[in-house]
Every structure is written in structure tokens, then in C-alpha cells.
Steps between C-alpha positions, in 0.01 A plus 500: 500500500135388450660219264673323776373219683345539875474224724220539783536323864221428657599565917380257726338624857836471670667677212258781499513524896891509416478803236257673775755471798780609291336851278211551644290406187305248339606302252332199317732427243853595354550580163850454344672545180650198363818678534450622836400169620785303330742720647364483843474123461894496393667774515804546297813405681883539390615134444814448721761248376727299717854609490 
């Protein structure tokens, strides 16, 4: 695991307010897994085929 690629999100103010509201906890950044964030940015889906 410590040869994949990370990629680090810097929150903005609002973001970090967001985080806050929702956990509890303060966050200043995300930190992803290419995979992780390529699957959350499109997520496999069956392909459906007209009839």
C-alpha cells in the first residue's frame, strides 16, 4: 500500500465548517487513494442496453 498514489484536498472554510457539522471533527484536508477517488468520482455501473 505505501506504493500507491495519495491525492491530498485542501478544504476550504465552508468545507471544513461542513466536515465539523457533520462528525464532530476537524478536518483540513482529505487524502484519497487514486483508486478510492476514481471510484467515488465514477463508480462502476452495469451498462444497460436497449431492448
Amino acid at each position: 500500500m505505501s506504493d500507491q498514489k495519495h491525492i491530498r484536498l485542501e478544504l476550504t472554510e465552508e468545507q471544513k465548517a461542513q466536515v465539523k457539522a457533520a462528525t464532530g471533527k476537524d478536518a483540513r484536508a482529505l487524502e484519497l487513494g487514486v483508486q478510492e477517488l476514481e471510484e467515488r468520482i465514477a463508480p462502476m455501473q452495469p451498462i444497460h442496453r436497449g431492448n
